[in-house]
PDB file of N, CA, C and O in Angstrom:
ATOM      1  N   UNK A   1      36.191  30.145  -1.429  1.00  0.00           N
ATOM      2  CA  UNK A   1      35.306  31.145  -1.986  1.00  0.00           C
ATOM      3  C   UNK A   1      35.826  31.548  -3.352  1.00  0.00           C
ATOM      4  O   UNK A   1      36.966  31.536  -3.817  1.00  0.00           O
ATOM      5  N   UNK A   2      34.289  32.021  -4.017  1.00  0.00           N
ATOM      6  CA  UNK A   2      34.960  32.140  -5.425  1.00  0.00           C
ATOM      7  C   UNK A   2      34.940  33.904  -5.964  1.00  0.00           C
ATOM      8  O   UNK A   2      33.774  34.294  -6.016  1.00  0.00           O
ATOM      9  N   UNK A   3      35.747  34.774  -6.277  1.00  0.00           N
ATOM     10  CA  UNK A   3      35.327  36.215  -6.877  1.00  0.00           C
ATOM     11  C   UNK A   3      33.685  36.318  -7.210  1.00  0.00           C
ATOM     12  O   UNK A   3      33.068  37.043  -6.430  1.00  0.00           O
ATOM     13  N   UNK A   4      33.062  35.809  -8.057  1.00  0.00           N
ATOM     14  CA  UNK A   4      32.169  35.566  -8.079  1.00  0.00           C
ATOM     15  C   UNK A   4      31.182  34.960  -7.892  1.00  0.00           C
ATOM     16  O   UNK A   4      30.187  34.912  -8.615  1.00  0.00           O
ATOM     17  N   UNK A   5      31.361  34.475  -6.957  1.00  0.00           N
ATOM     18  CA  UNK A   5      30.111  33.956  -5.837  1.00  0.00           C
ATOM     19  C   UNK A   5      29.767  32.210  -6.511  1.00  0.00           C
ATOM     20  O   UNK A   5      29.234  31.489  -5.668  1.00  0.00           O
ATOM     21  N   UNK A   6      29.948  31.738  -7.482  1.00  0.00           N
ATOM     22  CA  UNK A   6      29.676  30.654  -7.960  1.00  0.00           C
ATOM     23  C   UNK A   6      30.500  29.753  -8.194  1.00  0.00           C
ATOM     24  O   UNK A   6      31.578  29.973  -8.747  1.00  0.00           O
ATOM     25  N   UNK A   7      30.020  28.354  -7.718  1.00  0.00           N
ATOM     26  CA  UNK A   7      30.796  27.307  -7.944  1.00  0.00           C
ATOM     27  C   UNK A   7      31.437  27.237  -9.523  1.00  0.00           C
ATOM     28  O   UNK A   7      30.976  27.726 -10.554  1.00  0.00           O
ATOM     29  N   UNK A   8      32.992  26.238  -9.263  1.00  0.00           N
ATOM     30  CA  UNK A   8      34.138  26.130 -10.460  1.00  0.00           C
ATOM     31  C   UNK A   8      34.155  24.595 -10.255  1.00  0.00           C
ATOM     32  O   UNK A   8      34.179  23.870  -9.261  1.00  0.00           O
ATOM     33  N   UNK A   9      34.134  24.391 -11.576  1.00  0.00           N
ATOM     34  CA  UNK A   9      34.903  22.913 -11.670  1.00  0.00           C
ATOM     35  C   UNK A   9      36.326  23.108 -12.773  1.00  0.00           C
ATOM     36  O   UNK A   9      36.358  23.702 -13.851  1.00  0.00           O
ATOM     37  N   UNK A  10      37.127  22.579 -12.255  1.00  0.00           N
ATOM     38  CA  UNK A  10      38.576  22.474 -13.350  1.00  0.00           C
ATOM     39  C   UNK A  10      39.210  21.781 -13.500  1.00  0.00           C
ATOM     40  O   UNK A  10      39.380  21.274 -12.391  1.00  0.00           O
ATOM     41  N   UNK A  11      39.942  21.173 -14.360  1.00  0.00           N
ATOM     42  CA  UNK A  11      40.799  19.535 -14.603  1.00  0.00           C
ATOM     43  C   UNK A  11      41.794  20.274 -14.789  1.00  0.00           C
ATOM     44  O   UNK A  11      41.705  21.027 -15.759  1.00  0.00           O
ATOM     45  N   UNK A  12      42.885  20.325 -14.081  1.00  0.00           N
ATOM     46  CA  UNK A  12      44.111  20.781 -13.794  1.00  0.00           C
ATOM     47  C   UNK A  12      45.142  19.920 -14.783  1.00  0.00           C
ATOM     48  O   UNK A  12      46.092  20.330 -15.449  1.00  0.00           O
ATOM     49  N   UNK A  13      44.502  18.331 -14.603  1.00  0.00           N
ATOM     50  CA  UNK A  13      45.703  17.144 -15.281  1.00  0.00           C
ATOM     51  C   UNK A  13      44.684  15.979 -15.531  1.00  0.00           C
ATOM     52  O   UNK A  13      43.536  15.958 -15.086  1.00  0.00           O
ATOM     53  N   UNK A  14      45.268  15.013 -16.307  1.00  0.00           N
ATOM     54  CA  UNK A  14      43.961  14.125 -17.107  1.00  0.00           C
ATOM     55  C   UNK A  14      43.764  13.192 -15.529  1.00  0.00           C
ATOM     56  O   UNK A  14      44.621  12.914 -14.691  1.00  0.00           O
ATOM     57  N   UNK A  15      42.421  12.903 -15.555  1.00  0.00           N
ATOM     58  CA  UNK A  15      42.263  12.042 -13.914  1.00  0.00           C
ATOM     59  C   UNK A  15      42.278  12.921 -12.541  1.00  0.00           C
ATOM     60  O   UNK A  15      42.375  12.579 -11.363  1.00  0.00           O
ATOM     61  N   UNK A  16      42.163  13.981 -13.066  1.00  0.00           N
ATOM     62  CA  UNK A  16      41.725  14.912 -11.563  1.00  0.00           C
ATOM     63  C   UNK A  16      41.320  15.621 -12.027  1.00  0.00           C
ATOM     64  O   UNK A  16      41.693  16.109 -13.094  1.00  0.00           O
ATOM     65  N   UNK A  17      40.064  16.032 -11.130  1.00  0.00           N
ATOM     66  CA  UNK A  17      39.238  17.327 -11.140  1.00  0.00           C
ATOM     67  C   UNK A  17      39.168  18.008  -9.695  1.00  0.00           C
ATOM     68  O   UNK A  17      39.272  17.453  -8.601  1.00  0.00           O
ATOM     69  N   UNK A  18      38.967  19.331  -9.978  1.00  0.00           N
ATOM     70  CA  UNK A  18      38.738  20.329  -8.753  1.00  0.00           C
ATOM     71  C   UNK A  18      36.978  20.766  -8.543  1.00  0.00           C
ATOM     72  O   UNK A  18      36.427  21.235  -9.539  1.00  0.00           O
ATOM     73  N   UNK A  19      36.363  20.645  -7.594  1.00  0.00           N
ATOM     74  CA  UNK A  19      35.373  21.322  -7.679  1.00  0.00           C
ATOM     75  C   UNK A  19      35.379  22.423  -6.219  1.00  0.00           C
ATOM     76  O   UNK A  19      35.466  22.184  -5.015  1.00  0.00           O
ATOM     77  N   UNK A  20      35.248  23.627  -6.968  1.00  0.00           N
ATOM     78  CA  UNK A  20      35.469  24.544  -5.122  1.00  0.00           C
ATOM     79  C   UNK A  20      34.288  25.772  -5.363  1.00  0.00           C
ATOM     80  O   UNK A  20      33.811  26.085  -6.454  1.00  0.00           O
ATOM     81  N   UNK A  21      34.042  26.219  -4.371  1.00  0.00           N
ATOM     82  CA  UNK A  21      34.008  27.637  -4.598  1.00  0.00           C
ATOM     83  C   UNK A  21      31.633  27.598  -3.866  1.00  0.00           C
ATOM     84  O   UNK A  21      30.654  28.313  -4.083  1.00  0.00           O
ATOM     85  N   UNK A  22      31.796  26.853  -3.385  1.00  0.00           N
ATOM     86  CA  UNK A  22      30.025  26.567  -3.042  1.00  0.00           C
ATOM     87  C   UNK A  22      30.139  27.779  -2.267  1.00  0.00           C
ATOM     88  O   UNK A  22      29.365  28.595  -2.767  1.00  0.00           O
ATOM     89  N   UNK A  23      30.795  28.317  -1.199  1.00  0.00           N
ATOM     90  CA  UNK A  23      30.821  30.025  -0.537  1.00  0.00           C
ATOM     91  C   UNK A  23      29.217  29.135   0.422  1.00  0.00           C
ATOM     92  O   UNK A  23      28.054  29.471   0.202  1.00  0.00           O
ATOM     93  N   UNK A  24      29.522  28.326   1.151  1.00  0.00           N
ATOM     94  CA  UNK A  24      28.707  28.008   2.486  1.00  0.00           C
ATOM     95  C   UNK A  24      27.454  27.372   1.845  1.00  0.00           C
ATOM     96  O   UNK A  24      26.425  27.497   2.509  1.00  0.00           O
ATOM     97  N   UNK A  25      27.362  26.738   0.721  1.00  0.00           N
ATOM     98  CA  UNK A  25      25.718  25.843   0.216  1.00  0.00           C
ATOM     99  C   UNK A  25      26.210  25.117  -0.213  1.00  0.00           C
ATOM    100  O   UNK A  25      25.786  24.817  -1.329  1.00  0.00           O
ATOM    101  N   UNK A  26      27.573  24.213   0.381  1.00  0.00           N
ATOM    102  CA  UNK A  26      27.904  23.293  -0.642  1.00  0.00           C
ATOM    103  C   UNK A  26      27.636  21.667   0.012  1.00  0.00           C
ATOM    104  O   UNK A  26      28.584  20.885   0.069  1.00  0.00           O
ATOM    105  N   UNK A  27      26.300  21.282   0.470  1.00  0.00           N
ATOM    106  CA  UNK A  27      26.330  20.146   1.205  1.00  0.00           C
ATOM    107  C   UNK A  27      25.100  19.673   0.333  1.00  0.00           C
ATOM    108  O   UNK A  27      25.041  18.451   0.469  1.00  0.00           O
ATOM    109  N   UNK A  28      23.829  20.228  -0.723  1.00  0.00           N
ATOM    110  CA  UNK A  28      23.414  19.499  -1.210  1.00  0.00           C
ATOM    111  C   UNK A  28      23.963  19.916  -2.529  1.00  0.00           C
ATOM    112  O   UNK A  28      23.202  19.437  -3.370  1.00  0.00           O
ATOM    113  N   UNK A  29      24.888  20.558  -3.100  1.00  0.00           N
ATOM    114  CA  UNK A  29      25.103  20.732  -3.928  1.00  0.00           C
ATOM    115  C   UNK A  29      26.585  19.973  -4.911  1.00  0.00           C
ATOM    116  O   UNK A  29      26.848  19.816  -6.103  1.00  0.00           O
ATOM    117  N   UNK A  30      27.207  19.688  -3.692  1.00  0.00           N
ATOM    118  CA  UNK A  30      28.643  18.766  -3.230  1.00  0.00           C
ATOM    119  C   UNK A  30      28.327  17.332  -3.477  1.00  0.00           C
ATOM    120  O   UNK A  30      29.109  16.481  -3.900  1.00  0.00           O
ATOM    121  N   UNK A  31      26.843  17.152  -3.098  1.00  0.00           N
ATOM    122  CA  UNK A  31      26.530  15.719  -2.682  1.00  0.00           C
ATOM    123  C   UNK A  31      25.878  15.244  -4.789  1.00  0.00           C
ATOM    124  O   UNK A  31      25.986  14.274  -5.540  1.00  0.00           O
ATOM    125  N   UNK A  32      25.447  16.215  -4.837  1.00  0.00           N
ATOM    126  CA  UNK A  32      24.982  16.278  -6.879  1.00  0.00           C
ATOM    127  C   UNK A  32      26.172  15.974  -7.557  1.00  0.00           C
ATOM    128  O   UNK A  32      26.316  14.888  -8.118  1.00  0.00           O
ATOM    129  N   UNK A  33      27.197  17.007  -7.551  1.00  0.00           N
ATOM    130  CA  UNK A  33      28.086  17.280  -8.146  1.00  0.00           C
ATOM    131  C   UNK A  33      28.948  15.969  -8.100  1.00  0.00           C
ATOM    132  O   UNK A  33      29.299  15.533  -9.196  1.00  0.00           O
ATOM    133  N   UNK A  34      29.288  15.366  -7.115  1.00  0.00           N
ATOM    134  CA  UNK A  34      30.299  13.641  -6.600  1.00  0.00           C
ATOM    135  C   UNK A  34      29.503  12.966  -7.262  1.00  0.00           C
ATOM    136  O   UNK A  34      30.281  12.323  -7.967  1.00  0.00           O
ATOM    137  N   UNK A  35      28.362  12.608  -7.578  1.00  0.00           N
ATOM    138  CA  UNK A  35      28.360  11.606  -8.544  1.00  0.00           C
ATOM    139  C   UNK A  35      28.238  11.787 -10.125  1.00  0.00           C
ATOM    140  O   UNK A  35      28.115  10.857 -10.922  1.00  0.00           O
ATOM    141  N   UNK A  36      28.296  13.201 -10.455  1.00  0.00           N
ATOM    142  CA  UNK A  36      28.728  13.593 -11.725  1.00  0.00           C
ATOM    143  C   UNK A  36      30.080  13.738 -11.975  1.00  0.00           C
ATOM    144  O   UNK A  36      30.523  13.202 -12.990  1.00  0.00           O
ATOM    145  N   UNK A  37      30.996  14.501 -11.082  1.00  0.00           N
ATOM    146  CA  UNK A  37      32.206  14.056 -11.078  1.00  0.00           C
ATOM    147  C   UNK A  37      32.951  12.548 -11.171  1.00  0.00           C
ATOM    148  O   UNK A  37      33.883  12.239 -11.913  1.00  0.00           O
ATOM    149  N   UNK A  38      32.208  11.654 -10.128  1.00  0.00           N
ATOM    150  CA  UNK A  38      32.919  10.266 -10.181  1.00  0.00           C
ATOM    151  C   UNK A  38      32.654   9.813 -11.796  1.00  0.00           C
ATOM    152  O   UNK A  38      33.477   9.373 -12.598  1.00  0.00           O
ATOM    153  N   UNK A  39      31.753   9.980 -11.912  1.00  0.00           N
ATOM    154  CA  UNK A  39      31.309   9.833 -13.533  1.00  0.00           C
ATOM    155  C   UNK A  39      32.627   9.962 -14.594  1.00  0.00           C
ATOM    156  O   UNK A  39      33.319   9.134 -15.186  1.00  0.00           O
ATOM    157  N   UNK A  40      32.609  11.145 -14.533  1.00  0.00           N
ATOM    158  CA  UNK A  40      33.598  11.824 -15.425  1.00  0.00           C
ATOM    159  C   UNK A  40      35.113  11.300 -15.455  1.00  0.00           C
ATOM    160  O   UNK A  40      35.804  11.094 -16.453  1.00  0.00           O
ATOM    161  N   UNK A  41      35.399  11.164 -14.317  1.00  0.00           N
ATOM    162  CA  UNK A  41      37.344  10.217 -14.086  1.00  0.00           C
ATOM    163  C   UNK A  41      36.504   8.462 -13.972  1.00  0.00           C
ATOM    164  O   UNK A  41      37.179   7.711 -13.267  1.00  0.00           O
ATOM    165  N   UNK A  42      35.590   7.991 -14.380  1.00  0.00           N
ATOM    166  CA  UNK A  42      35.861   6.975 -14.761  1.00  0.00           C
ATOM    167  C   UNK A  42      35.763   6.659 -16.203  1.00  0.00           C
ATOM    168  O   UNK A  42      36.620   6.144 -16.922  1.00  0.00           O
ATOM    169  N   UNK A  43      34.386   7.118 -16.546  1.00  0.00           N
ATOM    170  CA  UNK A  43      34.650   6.941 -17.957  1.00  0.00           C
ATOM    171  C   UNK A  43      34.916   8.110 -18.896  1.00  0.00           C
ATOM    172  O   UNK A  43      34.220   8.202 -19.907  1.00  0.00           O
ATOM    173  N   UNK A  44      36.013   9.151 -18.609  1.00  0.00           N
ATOM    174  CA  UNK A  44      36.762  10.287 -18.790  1.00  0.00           C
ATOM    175  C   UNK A  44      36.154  11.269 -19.450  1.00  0.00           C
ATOM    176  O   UNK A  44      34.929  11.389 -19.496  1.00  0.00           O
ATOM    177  N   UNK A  45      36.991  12.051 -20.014  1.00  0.00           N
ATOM    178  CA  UNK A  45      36.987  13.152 -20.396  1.00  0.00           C
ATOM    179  C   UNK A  45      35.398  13.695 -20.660  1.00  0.00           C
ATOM    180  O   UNK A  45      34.571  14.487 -20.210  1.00  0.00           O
ATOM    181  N   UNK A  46      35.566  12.798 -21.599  1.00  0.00           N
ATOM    182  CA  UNK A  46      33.878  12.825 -23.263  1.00  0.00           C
ATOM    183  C   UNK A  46      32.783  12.954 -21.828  1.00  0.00           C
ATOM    184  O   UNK A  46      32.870  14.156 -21.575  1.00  0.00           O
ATOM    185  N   UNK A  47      31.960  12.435 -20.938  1.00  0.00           N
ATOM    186  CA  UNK A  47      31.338  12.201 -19.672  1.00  0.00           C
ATOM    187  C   UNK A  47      30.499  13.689 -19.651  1.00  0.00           C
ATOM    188  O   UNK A  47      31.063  14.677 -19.179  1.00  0.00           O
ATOM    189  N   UNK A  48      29.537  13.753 -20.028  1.00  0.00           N
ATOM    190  CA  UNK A  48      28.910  15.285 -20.027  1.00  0.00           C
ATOM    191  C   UNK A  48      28.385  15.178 -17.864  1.00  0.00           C
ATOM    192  O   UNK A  48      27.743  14.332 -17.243  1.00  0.00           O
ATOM    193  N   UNK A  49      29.010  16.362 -17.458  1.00  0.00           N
ATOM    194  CA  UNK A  49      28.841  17.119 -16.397  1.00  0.00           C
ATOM    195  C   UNK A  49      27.664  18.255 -16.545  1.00  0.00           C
ATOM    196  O   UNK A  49      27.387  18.669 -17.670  1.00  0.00           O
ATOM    197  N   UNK A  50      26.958  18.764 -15.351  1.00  0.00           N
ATOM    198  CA  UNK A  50      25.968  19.747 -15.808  1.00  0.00           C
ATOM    199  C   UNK A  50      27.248  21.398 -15.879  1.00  0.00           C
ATOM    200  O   UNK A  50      27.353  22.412 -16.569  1.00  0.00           O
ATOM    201  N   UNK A  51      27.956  20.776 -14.723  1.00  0.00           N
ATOM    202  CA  UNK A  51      28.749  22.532 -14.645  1.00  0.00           C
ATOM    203  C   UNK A  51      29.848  22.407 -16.023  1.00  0.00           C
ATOM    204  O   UNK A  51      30.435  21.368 -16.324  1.00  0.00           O
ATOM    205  N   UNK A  52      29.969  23.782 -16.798  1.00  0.00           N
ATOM    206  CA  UNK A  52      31.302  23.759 -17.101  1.00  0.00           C
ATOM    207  C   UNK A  52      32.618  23.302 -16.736  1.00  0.00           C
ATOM    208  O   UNK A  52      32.802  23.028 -15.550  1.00  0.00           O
ATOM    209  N   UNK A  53      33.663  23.160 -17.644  1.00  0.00           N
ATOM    210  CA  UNK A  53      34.668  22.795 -17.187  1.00  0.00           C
ATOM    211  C   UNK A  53      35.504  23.560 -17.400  1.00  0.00           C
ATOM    212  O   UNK A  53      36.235  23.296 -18.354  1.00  0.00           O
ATOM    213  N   UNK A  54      35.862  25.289 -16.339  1.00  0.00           N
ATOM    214  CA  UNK A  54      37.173  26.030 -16.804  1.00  0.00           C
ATOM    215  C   UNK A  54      38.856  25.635 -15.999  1.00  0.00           C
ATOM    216  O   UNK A  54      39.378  24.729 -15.350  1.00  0.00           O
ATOM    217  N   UNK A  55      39.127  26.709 -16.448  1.00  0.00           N
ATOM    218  CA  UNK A  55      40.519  27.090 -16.003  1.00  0.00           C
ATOM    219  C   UNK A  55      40.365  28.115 -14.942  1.00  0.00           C
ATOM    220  O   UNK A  55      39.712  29.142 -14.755  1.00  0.00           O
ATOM    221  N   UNK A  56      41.611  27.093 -14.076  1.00  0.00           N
ATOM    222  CA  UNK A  56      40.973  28.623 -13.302  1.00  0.00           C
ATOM    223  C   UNK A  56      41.854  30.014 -13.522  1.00  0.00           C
ATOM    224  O   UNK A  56      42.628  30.343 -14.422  1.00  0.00           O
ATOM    225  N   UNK A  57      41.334  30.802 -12.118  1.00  0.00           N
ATOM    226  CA  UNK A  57      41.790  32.427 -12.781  1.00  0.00           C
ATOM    227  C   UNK A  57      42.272  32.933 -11.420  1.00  0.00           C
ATOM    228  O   UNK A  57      41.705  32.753 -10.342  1.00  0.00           O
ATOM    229  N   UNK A  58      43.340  33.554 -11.631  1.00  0.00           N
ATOM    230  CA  UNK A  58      44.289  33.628 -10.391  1.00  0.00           C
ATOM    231  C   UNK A  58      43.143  35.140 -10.200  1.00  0.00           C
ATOM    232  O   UNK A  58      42.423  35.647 -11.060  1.00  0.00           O
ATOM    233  N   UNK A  59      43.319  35.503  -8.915  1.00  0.00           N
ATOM    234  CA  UNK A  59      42.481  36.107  -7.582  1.00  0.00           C
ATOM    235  C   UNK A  59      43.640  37.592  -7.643  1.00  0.00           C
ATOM    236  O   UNK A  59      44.618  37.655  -6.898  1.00  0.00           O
ATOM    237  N   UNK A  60      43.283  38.722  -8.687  1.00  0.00           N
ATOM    238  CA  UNK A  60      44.014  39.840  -8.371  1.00  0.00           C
ATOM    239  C   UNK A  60      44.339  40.338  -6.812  1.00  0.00           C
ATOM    240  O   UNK A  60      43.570  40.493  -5.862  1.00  0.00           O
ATOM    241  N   UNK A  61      45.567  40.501  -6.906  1.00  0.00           N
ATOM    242  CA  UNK A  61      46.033  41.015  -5.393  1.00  0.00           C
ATOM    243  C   UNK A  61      46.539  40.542  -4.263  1.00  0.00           C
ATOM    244  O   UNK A  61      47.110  41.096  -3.324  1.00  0.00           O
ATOM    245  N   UNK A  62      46.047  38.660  -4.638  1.00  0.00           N
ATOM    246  CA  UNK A  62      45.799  37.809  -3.494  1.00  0.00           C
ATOM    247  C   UNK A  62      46.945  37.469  -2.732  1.00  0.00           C
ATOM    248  O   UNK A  62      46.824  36.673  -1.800  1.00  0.00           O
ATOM    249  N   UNK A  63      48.003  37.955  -3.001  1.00  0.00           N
ATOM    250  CA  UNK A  63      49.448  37.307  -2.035  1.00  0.00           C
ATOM    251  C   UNK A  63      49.540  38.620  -1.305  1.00  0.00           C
ATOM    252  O   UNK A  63      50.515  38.687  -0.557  1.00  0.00           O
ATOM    253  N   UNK A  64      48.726  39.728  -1.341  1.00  0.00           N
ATOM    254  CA  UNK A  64      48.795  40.935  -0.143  1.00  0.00           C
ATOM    255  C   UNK A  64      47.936  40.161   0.847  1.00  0.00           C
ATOM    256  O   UNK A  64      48.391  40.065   1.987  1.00  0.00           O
ATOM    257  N   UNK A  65      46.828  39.628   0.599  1.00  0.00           N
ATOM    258  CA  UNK A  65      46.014  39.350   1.896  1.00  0.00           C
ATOM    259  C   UNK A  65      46.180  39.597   3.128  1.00  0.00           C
ATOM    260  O   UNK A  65      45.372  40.175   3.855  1.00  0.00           O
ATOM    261  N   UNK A  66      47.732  38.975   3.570  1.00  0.00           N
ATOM    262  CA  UNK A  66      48.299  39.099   4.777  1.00  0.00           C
ATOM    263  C   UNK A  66      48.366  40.199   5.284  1.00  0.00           C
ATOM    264  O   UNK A  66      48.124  40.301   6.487  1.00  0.00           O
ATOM    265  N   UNK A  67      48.743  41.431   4.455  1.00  0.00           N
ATOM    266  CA  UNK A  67      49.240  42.802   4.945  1.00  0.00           C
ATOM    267  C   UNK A  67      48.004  43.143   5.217  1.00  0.00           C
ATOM    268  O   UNK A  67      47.591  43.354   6.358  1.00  0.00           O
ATOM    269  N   UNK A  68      47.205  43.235   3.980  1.00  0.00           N
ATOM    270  CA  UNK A  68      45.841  44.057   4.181  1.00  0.00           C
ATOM    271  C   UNK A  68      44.576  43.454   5.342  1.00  0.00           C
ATOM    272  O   UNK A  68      43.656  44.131   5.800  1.00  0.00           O
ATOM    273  N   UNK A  69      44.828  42.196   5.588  1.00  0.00           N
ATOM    274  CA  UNK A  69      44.036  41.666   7.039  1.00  0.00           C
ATOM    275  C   UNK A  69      44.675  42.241   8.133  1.00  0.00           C
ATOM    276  O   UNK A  69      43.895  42.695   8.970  1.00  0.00           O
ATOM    277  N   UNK A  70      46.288  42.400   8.463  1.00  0.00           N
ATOM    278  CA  UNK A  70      47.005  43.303   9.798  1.00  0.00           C
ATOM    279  C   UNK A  70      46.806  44.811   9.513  1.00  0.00           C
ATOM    280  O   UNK A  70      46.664  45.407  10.581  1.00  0.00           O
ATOM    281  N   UNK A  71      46.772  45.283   8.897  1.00  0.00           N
ATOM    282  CA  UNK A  71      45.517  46.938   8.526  1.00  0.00           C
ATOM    283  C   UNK A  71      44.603  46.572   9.121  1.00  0.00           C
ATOM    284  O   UNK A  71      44.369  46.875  10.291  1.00  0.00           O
ATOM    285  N   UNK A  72      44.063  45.996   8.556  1.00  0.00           N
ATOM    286  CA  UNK A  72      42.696  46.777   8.769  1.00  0.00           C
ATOM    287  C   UNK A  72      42.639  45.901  10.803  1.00  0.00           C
ATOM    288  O   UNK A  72      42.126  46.559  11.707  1.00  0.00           O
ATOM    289  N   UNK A  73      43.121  44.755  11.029  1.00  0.00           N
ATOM    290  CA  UNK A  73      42.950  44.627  12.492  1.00  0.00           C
ATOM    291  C   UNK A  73      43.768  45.796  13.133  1.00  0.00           C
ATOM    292  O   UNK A  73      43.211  46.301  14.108  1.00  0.00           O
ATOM    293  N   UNK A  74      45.155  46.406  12.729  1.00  0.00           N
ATOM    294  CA  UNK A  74      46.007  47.337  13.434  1.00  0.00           C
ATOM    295  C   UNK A  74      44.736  48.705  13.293  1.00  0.00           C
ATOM    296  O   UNK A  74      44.801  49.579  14.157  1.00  0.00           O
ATOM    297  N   UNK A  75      43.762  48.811  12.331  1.00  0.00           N
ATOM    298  CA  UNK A  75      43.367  50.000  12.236  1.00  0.00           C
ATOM    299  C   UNK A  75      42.099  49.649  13.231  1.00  0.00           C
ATOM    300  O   UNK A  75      41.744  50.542  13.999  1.00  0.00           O
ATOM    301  N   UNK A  76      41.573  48.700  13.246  1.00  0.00           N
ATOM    302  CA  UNK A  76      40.525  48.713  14.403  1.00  0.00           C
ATOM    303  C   UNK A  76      40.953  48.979  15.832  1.00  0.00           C
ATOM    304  O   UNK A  76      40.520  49.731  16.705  1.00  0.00           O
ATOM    305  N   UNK A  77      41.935  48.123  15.777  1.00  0.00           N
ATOM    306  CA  UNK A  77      42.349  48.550  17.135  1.00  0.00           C
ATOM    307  C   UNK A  77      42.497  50.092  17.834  1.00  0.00           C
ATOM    308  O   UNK A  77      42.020  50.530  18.882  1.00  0.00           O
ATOM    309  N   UNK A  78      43.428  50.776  16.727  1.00  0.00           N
ATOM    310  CA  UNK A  78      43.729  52.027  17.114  1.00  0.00           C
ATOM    311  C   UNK A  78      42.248  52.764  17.194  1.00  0.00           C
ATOM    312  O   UNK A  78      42.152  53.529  18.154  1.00  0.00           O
ATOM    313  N   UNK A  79      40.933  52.653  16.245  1.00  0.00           N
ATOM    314  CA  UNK A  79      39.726  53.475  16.684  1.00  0.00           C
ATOM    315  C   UNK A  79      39.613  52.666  18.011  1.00  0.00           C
ATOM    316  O   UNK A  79      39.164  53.446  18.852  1.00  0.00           O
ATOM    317  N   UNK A  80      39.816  51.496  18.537  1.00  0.00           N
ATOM    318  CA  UNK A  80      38.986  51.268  19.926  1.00  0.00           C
ATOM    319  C   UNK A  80      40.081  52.332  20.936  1.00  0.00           C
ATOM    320  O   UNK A  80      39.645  53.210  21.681  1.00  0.00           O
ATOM    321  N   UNK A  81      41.634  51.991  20.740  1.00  0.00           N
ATOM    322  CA  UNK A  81      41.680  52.887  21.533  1.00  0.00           C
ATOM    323  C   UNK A  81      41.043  54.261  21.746  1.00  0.00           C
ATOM    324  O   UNK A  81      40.921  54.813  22.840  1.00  0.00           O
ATOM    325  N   UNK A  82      40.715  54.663  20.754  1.00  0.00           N
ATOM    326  CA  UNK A  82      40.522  56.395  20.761  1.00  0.00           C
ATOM    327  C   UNK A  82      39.252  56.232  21.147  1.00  0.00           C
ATOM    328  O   UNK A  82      38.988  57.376  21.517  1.00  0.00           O
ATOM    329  N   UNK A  83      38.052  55.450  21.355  1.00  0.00           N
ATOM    330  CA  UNK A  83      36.893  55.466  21.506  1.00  0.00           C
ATOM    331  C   UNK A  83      36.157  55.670  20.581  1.00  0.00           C
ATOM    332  O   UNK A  83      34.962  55.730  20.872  1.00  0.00           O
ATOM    333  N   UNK A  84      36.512  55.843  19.239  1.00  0.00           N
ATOM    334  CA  UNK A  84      36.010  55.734  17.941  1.00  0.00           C
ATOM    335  C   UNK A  84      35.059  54.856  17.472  1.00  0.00           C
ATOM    336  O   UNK A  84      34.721  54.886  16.289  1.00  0.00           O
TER     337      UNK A  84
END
């Protein structure tokens, strides 16, 4: 999933690309994108794609995840006990 709800494509290193972020519509959209991608790592870079090509962008906060998913389950729990 992406912060903003929309698919990313990114070339991390020359000959690989990333494409992520479809957030559950990515089966006809996955299936477009693979043969514009294969496109692009064969006859490289120059290869016009319809999506942009960024960088990506690190996810404020994201190495708490862990804590803040055992909250909020430790905090459900405690309203079921109380009948809350």
């Amino acid at each position: 999933m992406t912060a903003d709800h929309y698919p990313h494509v990114h070339e991390p290193g020359s000959g690989a690309l990333i494409y992520l972020g479809c957030n559950g519509r990515g089966v006809a959209l996955a299936t477009a994108m693979g043969k514009q991608l294969a496109r692009r790592l064969i006859e490289g870079g120059t290869a016009e794609i319809d999506m942009p090509v960024t960088a990506p962008k690190p996810i404020r906060f994201h190495a708490l995840w862990p804590v803040a998913v055992k909250s909020v389950v430790l905090y459900g729990r405690i309203r079921d006990r109380l009948g809350l």
